[in-house]
C-alpha positions, -999 to +999 in steps of 0.1 A: -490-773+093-478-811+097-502-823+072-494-795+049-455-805+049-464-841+044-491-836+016-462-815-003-438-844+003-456-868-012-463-848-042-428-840-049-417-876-042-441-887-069-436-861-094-395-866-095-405-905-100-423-889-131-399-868-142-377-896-140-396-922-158-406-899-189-374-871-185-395-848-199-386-810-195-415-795-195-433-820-173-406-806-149-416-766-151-451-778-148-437-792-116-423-762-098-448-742-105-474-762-087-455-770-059-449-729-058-489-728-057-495-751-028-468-736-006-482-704-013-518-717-003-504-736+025-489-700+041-522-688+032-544-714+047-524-720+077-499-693+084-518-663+091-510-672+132-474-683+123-445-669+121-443-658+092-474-633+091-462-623+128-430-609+115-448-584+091-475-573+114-449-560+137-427-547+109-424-509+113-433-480+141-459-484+165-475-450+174-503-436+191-517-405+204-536-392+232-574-389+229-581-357+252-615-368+274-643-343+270-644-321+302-679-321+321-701-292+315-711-270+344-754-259+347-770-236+372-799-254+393-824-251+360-798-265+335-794-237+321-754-239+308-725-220+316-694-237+312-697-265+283-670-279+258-665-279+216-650-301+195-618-279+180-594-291+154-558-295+161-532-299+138-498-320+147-466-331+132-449-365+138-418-373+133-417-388+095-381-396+088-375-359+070-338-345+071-334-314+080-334-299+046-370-318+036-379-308+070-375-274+065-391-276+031-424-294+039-423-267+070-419-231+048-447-246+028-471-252+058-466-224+074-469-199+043-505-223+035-513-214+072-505-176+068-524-172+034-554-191+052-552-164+086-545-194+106-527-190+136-494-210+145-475-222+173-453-195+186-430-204+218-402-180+206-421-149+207-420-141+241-376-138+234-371-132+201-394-118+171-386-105+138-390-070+116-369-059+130-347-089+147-347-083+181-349-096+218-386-088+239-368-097+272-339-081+292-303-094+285-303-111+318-329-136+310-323-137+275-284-149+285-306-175+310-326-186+286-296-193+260-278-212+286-305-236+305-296-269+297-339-272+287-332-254+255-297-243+241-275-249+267-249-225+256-218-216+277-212-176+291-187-157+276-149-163+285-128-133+295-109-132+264-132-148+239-112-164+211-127-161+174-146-195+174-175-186+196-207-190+169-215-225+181-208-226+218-210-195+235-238-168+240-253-147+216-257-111+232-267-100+196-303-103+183-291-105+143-263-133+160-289-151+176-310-154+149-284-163+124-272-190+151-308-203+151-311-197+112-278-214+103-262-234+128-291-252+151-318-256+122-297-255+092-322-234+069-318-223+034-296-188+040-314-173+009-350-177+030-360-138+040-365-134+079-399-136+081-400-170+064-370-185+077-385-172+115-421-190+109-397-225+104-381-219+132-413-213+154-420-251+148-385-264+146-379-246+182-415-261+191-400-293+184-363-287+202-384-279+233-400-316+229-370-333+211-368-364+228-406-369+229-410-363+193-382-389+186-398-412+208-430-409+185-450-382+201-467-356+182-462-316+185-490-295+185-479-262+165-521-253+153-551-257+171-591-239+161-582-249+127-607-243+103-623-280+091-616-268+056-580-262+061-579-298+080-597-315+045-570-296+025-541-312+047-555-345+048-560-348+010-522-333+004-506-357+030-483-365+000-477-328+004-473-323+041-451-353+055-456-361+091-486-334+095-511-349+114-549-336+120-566-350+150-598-335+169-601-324+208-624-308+233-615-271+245-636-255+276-657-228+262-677-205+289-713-189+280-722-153+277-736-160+314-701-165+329-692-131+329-720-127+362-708-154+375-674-160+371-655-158+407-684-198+411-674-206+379-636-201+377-613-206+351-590-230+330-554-227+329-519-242+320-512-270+350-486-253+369-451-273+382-463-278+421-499-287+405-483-312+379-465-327+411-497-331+428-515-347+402-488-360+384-502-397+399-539-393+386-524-396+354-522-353+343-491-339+319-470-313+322-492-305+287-527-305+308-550-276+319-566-279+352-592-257+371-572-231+387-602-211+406-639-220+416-658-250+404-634-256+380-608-264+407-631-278+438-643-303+410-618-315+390-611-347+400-648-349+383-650-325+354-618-341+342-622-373+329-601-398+316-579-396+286-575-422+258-555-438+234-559-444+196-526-455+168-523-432+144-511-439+107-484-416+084-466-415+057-429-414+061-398-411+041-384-440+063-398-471+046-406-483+010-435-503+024-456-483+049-477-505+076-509-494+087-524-501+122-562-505+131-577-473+142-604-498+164-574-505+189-562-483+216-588-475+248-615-446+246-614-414+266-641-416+294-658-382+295-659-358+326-689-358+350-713-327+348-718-303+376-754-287+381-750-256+404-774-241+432-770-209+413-806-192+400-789-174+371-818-154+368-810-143+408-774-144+397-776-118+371-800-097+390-775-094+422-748-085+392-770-059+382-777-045+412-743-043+432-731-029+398-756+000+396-756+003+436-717+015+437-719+037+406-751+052+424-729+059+457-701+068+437-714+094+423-736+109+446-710+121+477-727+134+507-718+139+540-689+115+549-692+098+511-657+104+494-672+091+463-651+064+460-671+034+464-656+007+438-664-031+449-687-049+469-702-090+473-738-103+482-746-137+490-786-150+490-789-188+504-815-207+511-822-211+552-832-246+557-806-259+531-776-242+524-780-236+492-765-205+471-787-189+451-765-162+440-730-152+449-714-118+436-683-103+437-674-071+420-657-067+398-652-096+380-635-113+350-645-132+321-630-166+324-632-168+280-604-147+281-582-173+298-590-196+268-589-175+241-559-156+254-533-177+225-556-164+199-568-130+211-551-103+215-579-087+230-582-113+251-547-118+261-548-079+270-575-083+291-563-112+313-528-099+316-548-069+329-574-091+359-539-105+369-524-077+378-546-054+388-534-049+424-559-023+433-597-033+419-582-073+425-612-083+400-598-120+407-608-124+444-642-135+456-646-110+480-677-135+491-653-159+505-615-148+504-621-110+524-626-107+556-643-072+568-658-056+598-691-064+604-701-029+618-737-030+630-749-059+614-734-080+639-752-064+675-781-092+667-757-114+681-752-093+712-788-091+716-784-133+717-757-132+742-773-111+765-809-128+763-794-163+766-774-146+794-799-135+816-788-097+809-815-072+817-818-056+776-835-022+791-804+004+784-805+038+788-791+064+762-778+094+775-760+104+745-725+101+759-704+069+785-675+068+798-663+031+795-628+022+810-615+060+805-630+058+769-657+083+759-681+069+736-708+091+721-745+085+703-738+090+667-778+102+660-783+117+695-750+129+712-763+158+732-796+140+748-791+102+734-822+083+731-833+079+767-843+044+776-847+016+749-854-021+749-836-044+726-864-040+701-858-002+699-823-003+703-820-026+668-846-006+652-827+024+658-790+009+662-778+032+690-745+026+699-749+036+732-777+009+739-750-023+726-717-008+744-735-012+772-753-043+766-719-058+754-702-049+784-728-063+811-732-096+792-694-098+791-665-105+764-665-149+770-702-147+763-706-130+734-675-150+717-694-182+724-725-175+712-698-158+679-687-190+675-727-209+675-734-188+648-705-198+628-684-161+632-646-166+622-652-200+615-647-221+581-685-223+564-671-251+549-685-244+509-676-260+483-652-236+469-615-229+473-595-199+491-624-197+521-609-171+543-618-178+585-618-144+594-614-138+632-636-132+661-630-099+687-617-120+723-590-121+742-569-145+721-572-126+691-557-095+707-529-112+721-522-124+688-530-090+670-505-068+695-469-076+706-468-054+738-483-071+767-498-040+784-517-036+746-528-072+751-548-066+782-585-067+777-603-040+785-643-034+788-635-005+762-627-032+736-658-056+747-681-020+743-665-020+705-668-057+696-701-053+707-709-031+679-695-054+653-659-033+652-624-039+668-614-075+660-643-085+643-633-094+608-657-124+586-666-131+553-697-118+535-707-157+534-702-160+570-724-134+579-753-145+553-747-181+575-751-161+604-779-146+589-796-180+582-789-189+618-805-159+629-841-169+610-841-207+623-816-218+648-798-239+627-765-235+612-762-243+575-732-254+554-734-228+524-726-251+490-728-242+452-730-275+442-760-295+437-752-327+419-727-340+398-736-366+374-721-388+351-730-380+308-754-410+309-775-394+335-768-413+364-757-393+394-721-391+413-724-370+439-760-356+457-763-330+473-747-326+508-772-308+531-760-301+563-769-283+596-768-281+630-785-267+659-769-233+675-785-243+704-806-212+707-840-204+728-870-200+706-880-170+729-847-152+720-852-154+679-881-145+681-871-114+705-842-107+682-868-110+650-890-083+664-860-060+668-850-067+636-887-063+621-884-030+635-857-023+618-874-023+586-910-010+596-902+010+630-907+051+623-870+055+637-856+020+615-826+023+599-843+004+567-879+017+566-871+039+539-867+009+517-884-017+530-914-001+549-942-004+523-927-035+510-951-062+505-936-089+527-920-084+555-886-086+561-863-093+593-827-070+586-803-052+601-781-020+583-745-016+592-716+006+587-680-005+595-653+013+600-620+008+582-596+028+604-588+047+569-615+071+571-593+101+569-585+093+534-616+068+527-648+063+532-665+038+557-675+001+544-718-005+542-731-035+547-770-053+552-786-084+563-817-091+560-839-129+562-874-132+542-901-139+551-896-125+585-925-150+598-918-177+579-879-177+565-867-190+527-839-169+521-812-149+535-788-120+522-757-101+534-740-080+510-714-052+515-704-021+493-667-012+501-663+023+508-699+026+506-704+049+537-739+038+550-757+004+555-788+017+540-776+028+509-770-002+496-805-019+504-818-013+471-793-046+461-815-068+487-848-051+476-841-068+436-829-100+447-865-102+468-881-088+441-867-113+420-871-144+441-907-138+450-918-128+416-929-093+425-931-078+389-904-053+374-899-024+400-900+008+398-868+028+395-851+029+436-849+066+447-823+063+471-826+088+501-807+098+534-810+073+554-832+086+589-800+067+610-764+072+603-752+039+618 
């Protein structure tokens, strides 16, 4: 730059002695206009990281918007996807420098393009005011709190005597005054507009009220998303047109056909709540975000998420003559999500669906004996024994998390998700897998079977149809006249008598059977990979005292050790505890049930493996196998509870039937449940399922018999006649 100033010096110095010497005129234009040319190609040459250039690049607004990272996409253990993400249009305005009158303008003419193109609009004021006819949709209560919060009009209540100048500063208890207020007085449109037009204006002027000091600040409002890429060329080309309109592109979660059978794994996407925001607030989320709010998509966000990026974004304006563009290279790129592969075998997935679906309509509709008919929901859970793994997980009913996405833009949609959220009764929105806790009934005496062989109890009972027990008469529900004379423990699991367990339970003691409870994981945490795990409770001592507020009803009593014993009383678990149990039941080890199998980064490489874990229960050999036998029998003795099913059935199976009692039998029926472990001799999977209000464990074995169908690859079967089951219990 030195040189520059020097070599112009000298040029001028010599050119004014010229001038000088010849006082010629013209020799003096000739003059300035060269030394206008070599300033200019000194700035050129040697300015462009001076000053002078550094004033103009920073000349004008610098804006930028967020680049939305692509959520992960969630497979089942063969890839197969359920949960992915699309690329959706978005449309945005900025703020341009439009008064409100040209505001207003540009706005009536978007949103009548939008309207004539069936393209849906932003629409934050329908939920309190619509039009044809004007009116409010909420009570006068929160429509007066809405009008007041200091978050949108912060208009004062009535005075006692209201003087005639209230338009602008009081309440509007009026729909037509309202409207007018928002018409007129806040927005300042054209009075001649009809409703309908002047209301789709004020949709995106109140849109960008709610957001005021952002959108001043340079942030963009969304008022259109799922527009059509035609629309978006249209806009783009008439940006003359539309001032401050800005198209931009993000990813939206988008669930498979699949997710409907598998839904309560899966979860769904929603609007990040206030306590969430505050949680996560730090990790870098908006009160604008959508998290996982159930299943996978919550356990894993931290993982699915991603991270969001930043790009400038250029528009015209009305604010300056000349308009500065900024590179659309700067700004940092959004870092996709990782992907989550599942333990889920959709195939196994859809087949439980099937079959816990068919099984209650079955029951339903076929009352006999103590059936009311009014079986309506039920879970089943298949793992793997020597891993943990979830093969399938069901719980009925269900939900289709698309609706939670498509809700804005479906009224379908929106009708059926207001519906699964508050639907009290059926409460399609709980895994009953993992967040209900029910009686075990007789699928839990295997474990008094364990108690008293790792005991040293003698498990030859006799059956005399009726016992006294601590002044409470208990009766054999198949045999109450003669009872089944004298059983061992495999006869007494093959046929269930309840006779045979009160008094097993009550010579092996209460203490025992709650420890060997807890070995096997009963009202404990299974620790899976999924939110809203319920812990259930165990049948002891403490859990009375807590259950009863009268001391003298807080005593234990050998009566309530003969009912724990049987799986009743206290005894509440989850359907995944008791396929844990199961599991434990088949090889001595306690598995950690998990639906997820890997989560890997988009380039391949992977984040998390797969966290197998297990433990001994610290079980004898001699007493699984003892209780196997029994439970064998169960499915192949000519008295077993499951031989109906499972008798001719080409492997052989280790299970157990049970029916629990709800203590609302006299105006419902009983809950059904099964267990079962396959092979019996050399274990891969286990299965506990239950069918509320479904009467009778056996009547719901057909559910176990097509997952093991399906798993071993047994060919299509035929159609399951259910019968009466030989045992009632």
């Amino acid at each position: 730059m030195m040189e520059s100033r020097k070599m112009i010096s000298r040029f001028l110095k010599s050119s004014i002695n010229l001038l000088l010497e010849r006082n010629n005129v013209l020799s003096l234009f000739f003059i300035i206009f060269a030394a206008a040319i070599i300033l200019s190609t000194s700035i050129l040459q040697f300015g462009a990281s001076g000053d002078i250039l550094s004033e103009t690049m920073i000349t004008g607004d610098s804006r930028e918007q967020t680049v939305k990272a692509q959520r992960g996409d969630i497979y089942d253990r063969y890839g197969i996807p359920l949960a992915v993400t699309e690329n959706i249009n978005v449309i945005s305005l900025c703020e341009a420098g439009l008064d409100s009158d040209e505001l207003n303008s540009m706005l009536l003419d978007l949103t009548r393009y939008f309207e004539a193109n069936n393209i849906d609009f932003t629409d934050p004021l329908k939920d309190y005011i619509s039009v044809d006819p004007v009116k409010f949709n909420k009570s006068l209560e929160e429509i007066l709190f809405w009008q007041t919060n200091r978050n949108t009009f912060g208009l004062k209540n009535l005075p006692e005597a209201p003087s005639l100048y209230t338009d602008k500063i009081y309440v509007k208890t009026d729909p037509e005054e309202f409207f007018k207020y928002m018409k007129i007085t806040l927005f300042g449109i054209d009075e001649k507009l009809s409703d309908k037009d002047s209301y789709n204006i004020m949709r995106i002027r109140y849109a960008i009220y709610l957001e005021r000091w952002a959108f001043q600040n340079g942030k963009p409002v969304e008022i259109s998303r799922r527009v059509p890429d035609l629309s978006i060329h249209f806009i783009e080309e008439q940006n003359f047109r539309f001032t401050g309109v800005l198209s931009s592109s993000e990813y939206e979660r988008k669930y498979l056909p699949d997710a409907v059978y598998i839904s309560h794994i899966l979860g769904y996407m929603g609007a990040i709540s206030s306590s969430e925001f505050n949680e996560l607030k730090d990790s870098g989320y908006t009160m604008n975000d959508k998290v996982g709010k159930s299943g996978v998509e919550r356990f894993a966000e931290r993982y699915l998420r991603g991270v969001d990026g930043k790009t400038p974004y250029n528009i015209l304006t009305k604010r300056e003559d000349n308009e500065v563009f900024y590179p659309y290279d700067s700004g940092r790129s959004a870092v996709s999500g990782s992907d989550v592969k599942l333990t889920i075998d959709m195939d196994l997935q859809k087949t439980a669906y099937r079959a816990l679906q068919e099984n209650i309509e079955f029951i339903k509709s076929n009352p006999k004996d103590k059936n009311k008919g009014d079986a309506d929901s039920g879970a089943v859970v298949m793992l793997k024994v020597d891993t943990g793994e979830v093969l399938a997980m069901v719980s009925f009913p269900g939900f289709d998390p698309n609706d939670f996405i498509m809700a804005p833009y479906d009224k379908e949609s929106n009708n059926r998700m207001a519906e699964v959220l508050t639907n009290t009764k059926d409460k399609p929105m709980l895994n009953r897998a993992i967040m209900e806790i029910y009686a075990p009934g007789s699928t839990f005496k295997p474990i008094t079977a364990i108690s008293a062989l790792e005991e040293g109890v003698n498990t030859n009972q006799y059956c005399h149809g009726t016992e006294i027990i601590s002044e409470w008469r208990f009766k054999c529900l198949e045999y109450p006249s003669r009872g089944h004379g004298l059983l061992d423990l495999t006869r007494g699991l093959a046929t269930s008598c309840n006779i045979y367990f009160h008094k097993l339970g009550v010579e092996t003691g209460i203490n025992n059977i709650d420890k060997w409870m807890k070995a096997f994981g009963l009202g404990e945490y299974t620790g899976i990979d999924l939110p809203g795990e319920e812990r259930g409770h165990r049948s002891n001592r403490e859990t009375k005292k807590l259950m009863r507020q009268s001391v003298y009803d807080q005593l234990w009593l050998p009566a309530d050790t003969a009912q724990t014993a049987i799986g009743q009383f206290e005894n509440k678990y989850t359907i995944t505890q008791l396929a844990r149990y199961t599991a434990a039941l088949a090889t001595g080890e306690l598995v950690t049930p998990h639906v997820i199998k890997e989560i890997t980064r988009k380039d391949g490489s992977v984040l998390v493996s797969e966290n197998i874990n297990k433990s001994t229960v610290g079980v004898s050999d001699d007493t699984l196998l003892a209780v196997k036998e029994g439970m064998i029998a169960v499915s192949q003795d000519r008295q077993g509870t499951a031989r109906k099913v499972f008798g001719d059935f080409p492997i052989k199976i280790a299970c157990k039937t049970g029916t629990a009692e709800t203590g609302h039998e006299d105006r419902s029926s009983s809950n059904a449940l099964f267990i079962c472990y396959a092979p019996a001799d050399d274990p891969e999977v286990a299965i506990a399922q239950i069918v509320e209000k479904g009467v009778w464990g056996s009547n719901t074995m057909g559910i176990a018999r097509d997952l093991l169908i399906e798993y071993f690859g047994l060919g299509s079967d035929s159609e399951l006649e259910f019968e009466d089951p030989v045992s009632l219990y």
